[in-house]
N, C-alpha and C positions, 0 to 999 in steps of 0.2 A: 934250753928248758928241759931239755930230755935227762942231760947229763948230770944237770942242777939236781933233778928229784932221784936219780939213781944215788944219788953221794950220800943226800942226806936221811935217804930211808938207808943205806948202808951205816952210816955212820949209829942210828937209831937202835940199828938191830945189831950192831956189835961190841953196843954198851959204851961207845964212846961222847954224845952225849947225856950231859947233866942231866935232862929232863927224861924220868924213865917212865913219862906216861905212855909213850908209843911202845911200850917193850908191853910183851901178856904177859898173865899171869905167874904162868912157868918161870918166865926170868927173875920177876921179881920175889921168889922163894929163895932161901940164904944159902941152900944146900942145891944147886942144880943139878938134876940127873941127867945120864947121859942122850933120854929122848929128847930132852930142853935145845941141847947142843946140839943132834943130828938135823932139827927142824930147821935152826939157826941156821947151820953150814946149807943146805938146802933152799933156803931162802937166798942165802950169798952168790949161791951159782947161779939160781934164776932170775939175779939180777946184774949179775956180769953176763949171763947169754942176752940178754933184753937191752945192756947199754952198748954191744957189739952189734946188734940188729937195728939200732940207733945210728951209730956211725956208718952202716954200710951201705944207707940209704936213705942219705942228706938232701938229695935232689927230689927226693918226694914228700919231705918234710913228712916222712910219717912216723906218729910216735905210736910204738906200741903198748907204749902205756895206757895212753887211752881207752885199750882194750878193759882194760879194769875200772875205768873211771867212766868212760863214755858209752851206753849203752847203743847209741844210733850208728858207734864208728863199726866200719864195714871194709871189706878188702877193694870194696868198687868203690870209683868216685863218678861215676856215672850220674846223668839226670835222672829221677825216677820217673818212672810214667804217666801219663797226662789220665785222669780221670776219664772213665769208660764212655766213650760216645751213648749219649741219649738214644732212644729209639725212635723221635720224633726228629731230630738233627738228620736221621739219615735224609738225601734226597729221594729216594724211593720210596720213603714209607713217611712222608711229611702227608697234612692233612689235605684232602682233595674230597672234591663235590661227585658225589657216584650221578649215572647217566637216567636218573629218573626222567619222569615226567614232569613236567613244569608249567602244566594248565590244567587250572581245577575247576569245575562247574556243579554247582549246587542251585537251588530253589530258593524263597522266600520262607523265613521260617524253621528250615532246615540245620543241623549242626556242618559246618565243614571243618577240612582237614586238608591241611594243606601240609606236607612230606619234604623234608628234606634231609636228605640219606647221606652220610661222610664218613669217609674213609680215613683211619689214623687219625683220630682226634688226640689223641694224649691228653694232656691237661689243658687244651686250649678250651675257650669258653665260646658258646653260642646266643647269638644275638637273631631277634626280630626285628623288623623295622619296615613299617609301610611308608612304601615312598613316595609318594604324595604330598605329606607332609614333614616326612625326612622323623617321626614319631617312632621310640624307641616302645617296642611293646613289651616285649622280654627277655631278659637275660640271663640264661642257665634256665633252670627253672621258677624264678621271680617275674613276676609281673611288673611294671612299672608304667601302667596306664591308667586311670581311674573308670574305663569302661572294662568291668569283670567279664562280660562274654570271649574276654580274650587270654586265652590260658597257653601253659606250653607244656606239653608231652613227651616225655623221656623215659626207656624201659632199660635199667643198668644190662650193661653186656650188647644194645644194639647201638645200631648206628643213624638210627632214624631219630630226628628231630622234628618234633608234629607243634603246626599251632593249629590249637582250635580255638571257633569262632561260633560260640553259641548264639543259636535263633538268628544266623545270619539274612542281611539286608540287603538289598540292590546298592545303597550307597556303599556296602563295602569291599564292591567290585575294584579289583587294579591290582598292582605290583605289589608283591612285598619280599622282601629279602631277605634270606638267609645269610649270616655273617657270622666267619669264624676270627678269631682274635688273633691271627698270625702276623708276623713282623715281616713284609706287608700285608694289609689284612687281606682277606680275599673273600667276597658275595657271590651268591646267584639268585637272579630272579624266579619269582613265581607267579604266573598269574591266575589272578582265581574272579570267576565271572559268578555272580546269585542271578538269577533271571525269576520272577515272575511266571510260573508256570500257568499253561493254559491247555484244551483239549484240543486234541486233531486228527479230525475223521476225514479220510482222503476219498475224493471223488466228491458227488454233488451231496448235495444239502436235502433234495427234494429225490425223493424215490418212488416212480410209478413202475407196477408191474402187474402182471394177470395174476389170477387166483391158480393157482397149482402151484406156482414157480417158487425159488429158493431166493432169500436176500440173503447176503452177505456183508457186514460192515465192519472195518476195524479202527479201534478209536487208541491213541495214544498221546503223549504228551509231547509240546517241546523241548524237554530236557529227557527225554526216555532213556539216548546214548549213554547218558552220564548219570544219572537220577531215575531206578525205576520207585516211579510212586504207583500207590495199589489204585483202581480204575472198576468204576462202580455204572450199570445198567440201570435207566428208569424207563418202563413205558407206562407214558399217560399217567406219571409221577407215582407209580407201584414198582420198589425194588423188582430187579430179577435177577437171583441167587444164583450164583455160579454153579454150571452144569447147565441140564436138562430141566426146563421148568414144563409145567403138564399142558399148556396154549401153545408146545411145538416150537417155542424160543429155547432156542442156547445160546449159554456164553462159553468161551474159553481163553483160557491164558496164550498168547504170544508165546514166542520163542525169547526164552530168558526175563519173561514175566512186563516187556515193558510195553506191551498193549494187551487191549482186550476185545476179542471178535464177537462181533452177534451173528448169530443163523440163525433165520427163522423158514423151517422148510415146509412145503407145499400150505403156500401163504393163502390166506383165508378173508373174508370183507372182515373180522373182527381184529386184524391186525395190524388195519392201519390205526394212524395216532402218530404219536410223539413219542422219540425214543430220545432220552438224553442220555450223555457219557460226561460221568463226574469226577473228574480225578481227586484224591484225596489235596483238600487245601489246596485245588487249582480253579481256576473259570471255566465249567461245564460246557460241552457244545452238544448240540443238538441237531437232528435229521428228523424230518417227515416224509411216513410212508403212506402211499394212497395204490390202494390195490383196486384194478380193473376188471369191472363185469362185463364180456365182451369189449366194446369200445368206449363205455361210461366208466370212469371212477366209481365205487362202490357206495361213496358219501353222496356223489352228486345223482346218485341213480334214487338213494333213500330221500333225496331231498324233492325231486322231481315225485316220489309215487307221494309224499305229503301233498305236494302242490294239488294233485292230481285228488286225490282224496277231501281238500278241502273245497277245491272248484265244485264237484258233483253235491258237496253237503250245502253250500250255497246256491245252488244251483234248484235243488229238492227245496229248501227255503226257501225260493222268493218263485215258486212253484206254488208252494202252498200258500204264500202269503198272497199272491194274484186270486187264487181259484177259492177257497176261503171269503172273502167278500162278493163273488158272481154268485154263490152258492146263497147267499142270505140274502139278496134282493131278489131271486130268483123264489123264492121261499116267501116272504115276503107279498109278491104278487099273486104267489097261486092264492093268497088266504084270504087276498084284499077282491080278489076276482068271484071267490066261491061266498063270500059276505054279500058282496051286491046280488048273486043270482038270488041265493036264498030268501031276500027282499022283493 
């Protein structure tokens, strides 16, 4: 082949064939100058060195011709190299579940948020799925449930994948799964608990003490750990405003806001009553205080001086109601005794 195309572009260009389309311009003018002819003779030699570069390296069949015809030929016959490793093919750096927390507790009513954190996501895709019912809830950021309280949260640049579950419920306590789209796929659980919150004031229910002394109470919820909800004072169903109220009650905030204390100092008989602790959107609890005069309760000592005050006022009643009647017959005779003298 080599020798083939050596001959016949010689032959071409030293006017020996008929057809003088392959000769340029230059040739075909009647009169050739001598630049026509040096080009010529210059072409003739670099194509006897290129058909001796031919023959002297048969066992590599490589034609150097090519070089002018083949753009891709090359001095290597080498494989070329295999397309750049991915950044997620590495093993190091394939997608993995960061060491978060994996139990969530919320309230009734309450928004939750349940976190799940990954490392090297590249273009894999995440998936929701509560397992209970083995129910796909989200995919990327699409929904795919017909209950809208369940949404899915993503902020470009992190690694956190959040679902949230507006005005969540006790039934939608359990497992749900994070799932990333890997070949094999790979989940982690999450559990997440609503509870029904409620108040709790530790110690007794019922509070006796003297008059001077200091109460102490502090009222917080079952979910405080996980849920601070704000925690509201009533005595004898009259808010009492956080701080310093002017009847010698305070309230104050907990460490990290998830109770709330009452003091009530050098406690007075107008103190006792009913103190309730309301948590916001939870079930109230309630203490009663009965403050001591000497060894009587202060209720039961005002209930005793009524008694006392109504025995003497009936007493004076049927006093006068006796002596009242002895007075009028007594009256009576004197008038009916001094009629007959006078006769």
């Amino acid at each position: 082949m080599c020798i083939k195309t050596l001959t016949l572009k010689y032959k071409c260009y030293s006017g020996q064939v008929g057809d003088y389309s392959c000769i340029s311009n230059e040739i075909q003018t009647k009169t050739p100058n001598m630049l026509v002819m040096w080009k010529l003779w210059l072409r003739d030699i670099m194509l006897v060195i290129m058909a001796f570069l031919c023959w002297c390296h048969p066992v590599h069949g490589f034609d150097y011709l090519d070089i002018l015809t083949t753009p891709s030929a090359g001095l290597s016959r080498e494989e070329p190299p295999s397309r750049p490793e991915q950044i997620w093919d590495n093993p190091f750096m394939r997608p993995g579940f960061d060491n978060t927390s994996t139990h969530f507790v919320t309230s009734v009513g309450r928004v939750a948020y349940v976190t799940c954190r990954i490392n090297y996501l590249g273009n894999r895709v995440v998936t929701w799925m509560r397992q209970r019912d083995a129910h796909i809830l989200t995919v990327g950021l699409f929904s795919y449930t017909t209950d809208q309280r369940f949404t899915a949260l993503h902020a470009e640049g992190s690694g956190d994948w959040v679902l949230k579950i507006t005005s969540a419920q006790v039934r939608d306590s359990g497992i749900y799964e994070c799932q990333v789209s890997t070949e094999p796929k790979i989940s982690k659980p999450f559990n997440l608990t609503v509870v029904d919150p409620v108040g709790v004031i530790e110690g007794s229910r019922d509070i006796h003490t003297s008059s001077g002394n200091t109460i102490n109470v502090s009222c917080t919820t079952n979910v405080a750990e996980h849920v601070p909800i704000p925690l509201y004072w009533f005595h004898n169903g009259r808010p009492l405003h956080l701080g310093n109220n002017k009847s010698g009650i305070t309230t104050m905030l907990g460490p990290g806001g998830r109770s709330l204390r009452l003091v009530i100092s050098k406690v007075q008989p107008w103190h006792s009553g009913n103190y309730t602790c309301v948590p916001e959107g939870a079930t109230p609890i309630s203490v009663s205080v009965y403050v001591l005069l000497g060894e009587v309760p202060a209720a039961m000592q005002h209930g005793e001086t009524n008694t006392s005050n109504n025995s003497n006022s009936s007493n004076r009643s049927y006093t006068s109601s006796t002596t009242f009647p002895f007075l009028t017959s007594l009256l009576l005779s004197l008038l009916l005794t001094q009629s007959l003298t006078s006769r």
